[in-house]
Structure formats: C-alpha cells, structure tokens
N, C-alpha and C positions, 0 to 999 in steps of 0.2 A: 607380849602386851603392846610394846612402841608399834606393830604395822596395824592395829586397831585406831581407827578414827576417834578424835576425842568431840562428843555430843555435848553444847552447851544446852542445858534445858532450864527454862525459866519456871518460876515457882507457881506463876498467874494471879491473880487477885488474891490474898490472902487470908479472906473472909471464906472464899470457895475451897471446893474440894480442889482446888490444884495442887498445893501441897501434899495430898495423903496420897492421892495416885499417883505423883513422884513418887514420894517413898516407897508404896507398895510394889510399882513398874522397878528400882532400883534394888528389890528385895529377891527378884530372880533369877538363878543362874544365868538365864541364856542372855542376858544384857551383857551382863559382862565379859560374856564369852564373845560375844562380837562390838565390843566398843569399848570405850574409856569415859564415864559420862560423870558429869558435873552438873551440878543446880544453879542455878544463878538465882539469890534473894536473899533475904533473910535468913539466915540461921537460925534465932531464938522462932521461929515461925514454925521450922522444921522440928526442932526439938521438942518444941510445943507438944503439935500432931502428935511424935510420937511418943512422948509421954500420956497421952488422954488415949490416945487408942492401944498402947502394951502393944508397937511394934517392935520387932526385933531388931535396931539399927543404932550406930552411932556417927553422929553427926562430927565431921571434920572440917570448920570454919579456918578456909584460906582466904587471901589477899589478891593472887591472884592465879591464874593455872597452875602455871610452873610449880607451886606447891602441894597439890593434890597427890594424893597415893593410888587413887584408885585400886580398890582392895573390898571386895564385897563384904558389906555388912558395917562397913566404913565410910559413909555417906557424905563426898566431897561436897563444900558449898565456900561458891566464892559469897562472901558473905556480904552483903551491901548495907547494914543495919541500918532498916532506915523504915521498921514496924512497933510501934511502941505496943508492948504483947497488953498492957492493964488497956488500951483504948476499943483492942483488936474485940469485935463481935461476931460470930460466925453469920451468915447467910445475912448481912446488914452492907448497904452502900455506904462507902464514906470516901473523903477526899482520900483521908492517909491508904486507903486501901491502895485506891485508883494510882495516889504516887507510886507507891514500890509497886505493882506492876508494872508501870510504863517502866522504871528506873531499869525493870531486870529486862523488861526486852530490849530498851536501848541500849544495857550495858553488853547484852549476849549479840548485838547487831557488831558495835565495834568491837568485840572480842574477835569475829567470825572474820571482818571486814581485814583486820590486824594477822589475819589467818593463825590465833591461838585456839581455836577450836574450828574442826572441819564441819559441822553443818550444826544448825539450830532446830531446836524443838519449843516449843509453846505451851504453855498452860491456858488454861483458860481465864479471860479477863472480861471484867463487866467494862463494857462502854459508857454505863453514865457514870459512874467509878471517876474513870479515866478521865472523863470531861469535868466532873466536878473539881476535880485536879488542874485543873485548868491545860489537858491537853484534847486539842478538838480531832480529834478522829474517830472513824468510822470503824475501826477495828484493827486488828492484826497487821492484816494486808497492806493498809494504808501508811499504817508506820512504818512498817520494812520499806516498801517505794519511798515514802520521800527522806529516811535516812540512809539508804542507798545509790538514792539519786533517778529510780529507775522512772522508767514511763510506760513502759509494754508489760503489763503485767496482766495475769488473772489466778483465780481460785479456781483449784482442780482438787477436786475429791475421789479417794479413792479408800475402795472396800470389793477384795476379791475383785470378781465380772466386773462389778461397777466400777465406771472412771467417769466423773464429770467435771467437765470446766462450762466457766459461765463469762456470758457476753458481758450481765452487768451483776451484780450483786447488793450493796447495800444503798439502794433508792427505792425511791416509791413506784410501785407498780405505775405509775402512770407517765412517771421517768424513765422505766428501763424500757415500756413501748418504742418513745423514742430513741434511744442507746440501740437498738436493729437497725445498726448502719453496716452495707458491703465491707467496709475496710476496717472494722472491727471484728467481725465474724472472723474473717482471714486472718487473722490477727493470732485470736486465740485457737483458731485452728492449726495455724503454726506451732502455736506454745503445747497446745494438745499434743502434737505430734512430736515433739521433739521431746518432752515430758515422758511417754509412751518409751521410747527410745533410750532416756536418764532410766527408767525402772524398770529395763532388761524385757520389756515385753516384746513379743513379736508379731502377734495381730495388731498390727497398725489403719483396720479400717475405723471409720469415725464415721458417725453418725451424725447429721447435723438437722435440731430440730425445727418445727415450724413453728411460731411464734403462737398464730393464732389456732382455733376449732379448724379439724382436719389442713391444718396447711395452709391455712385460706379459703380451701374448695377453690380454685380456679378465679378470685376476688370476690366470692359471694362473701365471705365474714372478715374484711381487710387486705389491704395491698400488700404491707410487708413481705409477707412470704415470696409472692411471686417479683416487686420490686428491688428489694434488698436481698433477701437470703437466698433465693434461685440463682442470682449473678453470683453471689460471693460464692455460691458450692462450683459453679460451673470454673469460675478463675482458680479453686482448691484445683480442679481436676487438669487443668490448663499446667499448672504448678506441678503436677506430677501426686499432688494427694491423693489416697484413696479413699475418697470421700461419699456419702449418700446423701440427699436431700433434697428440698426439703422434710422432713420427715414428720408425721402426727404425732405430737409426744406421747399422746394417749397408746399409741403400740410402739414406738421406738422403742421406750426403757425397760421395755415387757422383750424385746428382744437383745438388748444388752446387758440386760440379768443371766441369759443364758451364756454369754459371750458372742456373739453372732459380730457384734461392733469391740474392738478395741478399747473405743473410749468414745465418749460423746458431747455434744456444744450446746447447751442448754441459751435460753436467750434470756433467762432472769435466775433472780433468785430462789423463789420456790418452785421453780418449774425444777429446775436440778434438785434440789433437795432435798424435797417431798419422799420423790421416789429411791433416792439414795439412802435414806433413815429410816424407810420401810424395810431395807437390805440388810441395815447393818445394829439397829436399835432394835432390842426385844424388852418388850413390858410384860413383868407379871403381875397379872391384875388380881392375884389373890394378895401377893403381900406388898400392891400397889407401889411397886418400885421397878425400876430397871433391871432385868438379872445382865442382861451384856450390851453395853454400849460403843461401838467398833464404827471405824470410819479416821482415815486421815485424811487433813486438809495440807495442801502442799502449795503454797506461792511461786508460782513459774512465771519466769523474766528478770531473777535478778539474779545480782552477781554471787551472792551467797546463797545457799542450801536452807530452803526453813518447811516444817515440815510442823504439824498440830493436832493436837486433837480435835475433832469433829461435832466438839459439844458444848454445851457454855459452862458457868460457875454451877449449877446444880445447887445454890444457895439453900433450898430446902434440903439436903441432906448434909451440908457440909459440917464436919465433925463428928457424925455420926457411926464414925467407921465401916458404912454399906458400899461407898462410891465404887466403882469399878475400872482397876486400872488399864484394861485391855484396849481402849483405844488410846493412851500414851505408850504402849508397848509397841503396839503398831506405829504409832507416829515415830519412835528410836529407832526402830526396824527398817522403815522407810528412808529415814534420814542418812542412817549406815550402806543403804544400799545403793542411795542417790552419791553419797560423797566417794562408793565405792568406781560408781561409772564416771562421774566428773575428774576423778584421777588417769 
C-alpha cells in the first residue's frame, strides 16, 4: 500500500454532485488498487449523500493525513467542517456553498504544496458560488496559479485521442481574439508537450489550430493566422517541436479524434471544447440525461499535480443519485499516472 501515491480529492460545491461522484469513484476496486485517496471537505456532506442515496461506504473523518487508513469501503475525509447540512440546498448558489469549496481546494493546494499528498484532483465548483463568497476567480485553474505562485500555465484536456490545451480560456470571445499572441502559442505548446510526455504518451505531434475561418485563407478572413500563429509554429519547428500549422479547426479535430496528432493548441475556449465534449459526453435523449460523461481537465505549469473533471456542478441532478462517476475516476487515474512520471 505505502508505494501507492496518496490522491487529495476535493468534495467541490456541495450543493452539486461532487460529493456523490466521490463516493461513488471511491466505491471501486481498481482506485484503490492504484492509489491511496482521501477527500478533502466536509464529512457531514459526505455522510449526508450517502445516507439519501443507500451507498455502501463509511465515512472516516480525520484531522489530518497521517490519520487516514485508507481501507475500501472506509471512506477517509480530512474533514474541514465548515457546511452547516440544515442550510445546505442541493442544485442552489449560496455564499456558504461557494466557502467550503474554495476552503477544500485551498486546503488540498497546501496539503500537496507540504508534499502530504502526491497530486490533487477537483470536484466540480460553481464560480458565482465562489465569488459570492467573496473569492474573485475564474475557476479552478486560476486558484492553483496564484496559490502556487505560478505564471506559465494552461488547461489541457484530455479523453482518449483527444488532448487539448488552450491559448485562452475563461474570457470573452472578443478577449481571447486578442490573447493569439506568438509567445503564448509557444508557451502552451511547450506545456502541451511536456504534458504529452508526464502521461507516458508517445505521439508527440501537435496540431496547432488557426484562429480564424480556414486559417485565414491567406488574410482574406483576418491576420492572426498568418501574423501570429504561422511565426509561433515555424519558432515550434526551429525548437525542435513536431509541430503542424496553422491548422482549419473545422478538419484539425476531425483528425485528432483519430489520433493522427498527439495533442492539440486550441486558441479559445470553445474552439477546444466543443469538439472535446462531443468525444467524451454521451446524452440520452429518451431518459433526457447523460448516460457517460468522461474527459480530464489537467493544469499544466505548476509545481503540484492537479488533475479535474471535465464538467461542472450538474445542479439539476445533484442528489438524485443518476450523476456519473466516470469522469473523476479518470481524473484519479490521470492524477496517479502523472505523480507516477514526476517521481
């Protein structure tokens, strides 16, 4: 058990399904067969869940690692009490939500930072949650950087084939236009590649796409392409990257679902996304739900391991017992594999 990495996994809003997917992701063999994992949140949150849903688990509120057994069916939680359960509403925004999330990722940052746990994992957390709370960030990503200190950072997803990182993420489309700067592309195409490398892969080409309609067409629909992102690929190639671009998104991801690319550099938010959640998110539209929602989100550039699931609070179903744990099983799997190369 001791050469198993020990996973801090945070609860996430406690209004959403993060909770239940914990529990249910910590309800199967093969986690514990490769890790040693712990919750970080609430306790009466967890015990909650699993009294309203009739899961099979007992909750084991510790103080702080060093105490846990890790023992399936035993469900360690460093406990932070800090959810009053009579205010708690499921699928409802509230300040107190928003605090015990931030609390447990901050706490799982310096637990990780403290190196008492070898990499982090994420629930999912509402962002106006957070802000009503009075902590102003843009999500996840934003708090690892600035309680780590970091500055070179991006969001790299990954599901199978698909791997994407992005130039910008949480701005307005008319903000990430301008964020296609040369020495950001390079940036994360670095991080792409050395990311590629943390999770044992070994197709390392990378696809880098073009901002605008086909590329630009030669500046018939915008510069960018050919001013920014033509330099930043040709300096990748200079660098010794294997690198294409720029690339039409509209066929790029159509060839990196096959695997044809390693991974790829998306220049916004929904340019990567779109087609990544087409990959990994399946809806059945008879019983108007999700039957499997897959996809890890992985913050690359910082000095700690943090590894997510790919989806938000799901408020409309939380409590309901439907959520599906299959993308925090994969964000554990990930997290185990990265802390397994960073050794």
């Amino acid at each position: 058990m001791f050469d198993k990495p020990i996973i801090g996994i945070t609860m996430g809003d406690p209004a959403s399904i993060g909770p239940e997917i914990a529990i249910k992701a910590l309800l199967l063999d093969k986690i514990y067969d490769i890790c040693r994992p712990i919750l970080v949140g609430d306790a009466g949150v967890f015990n909650d869940i699993i009294s309203k849903l009739s899961l099979q688990a007992t909750i084991n509120p510790v103080q702080q690692v060093a105490d846990a057994r890790f023992v399936q069916g035993t469900v360690d939680v460093l406990d932070l009490k800090n959810v009053e359960l009579s205010d708690l509403r499921f699928g409802e925004i509230s300040a107190m939500a928003g605090a015990a999330s931030f609390e447990a990722v901050k706490k799982v940052i310096d637990l990780a930072l403290a190196g008492e746990v070898d990499a982090t994992v994420t629930g999912p957390i509402n962002k106006k949650s957070i802000n009503e709370a009075g902590h102003h960030f843009a999500g996840h990503t934003e708090i690892y950087a600035q309680y780590t200190g970091t500055k070179k950072y991006a969001m790299l997803l990954v599901e199978n084939n698909m791997k994407v990182i992005h130039v910008s993420t949480h701005v307005s489309l008319r903000q990430a236009c301008d964020l296609v700067k040369k020495d950001r592309i390079l940036e994360v195409t670095e991080l792409l590649h050395n990311g590629l490398i943390s999770l044992g892969e070994t197709n390392l080409k990378i696809g880098i796409a073009g901002l605008n309609p086909h590329a630009g067409d030669s500046g018939l629909f915008g510069t960018e392409d050919d001013q920014e992102i033509l330099p930043a690929v040709e300096e990748a190639k200079r660098r010794g990257f294997d690198v294409e671009g720029p690339v039409p998104a509209d066929t790029m991801f159509s060839k990196a679902a096959t695997g044809y690319f390693g991974g790829v550099v998306a220049m916004y938010h929904d340019q990567g996304h779109i087609p990544f959640k087409l990959t990994g998110f399946k809806w059945n539209a008879d019983k108007q739900q999700m039957d499997s929602v897959k996809g890890v989100n992985i913050t690359m550039g910082l000095p700690i391991i943090r590894t997510s699931v790919d989806h938000g609070t799901a408020f409309e179903i939380a409590g309901k017992g439907v959520a599906s744990p299959d993308a925090m099983v994969l964000a554990i799997e990930s997290a185990v594999q990265l802390s397994k190369n960073k050794k």
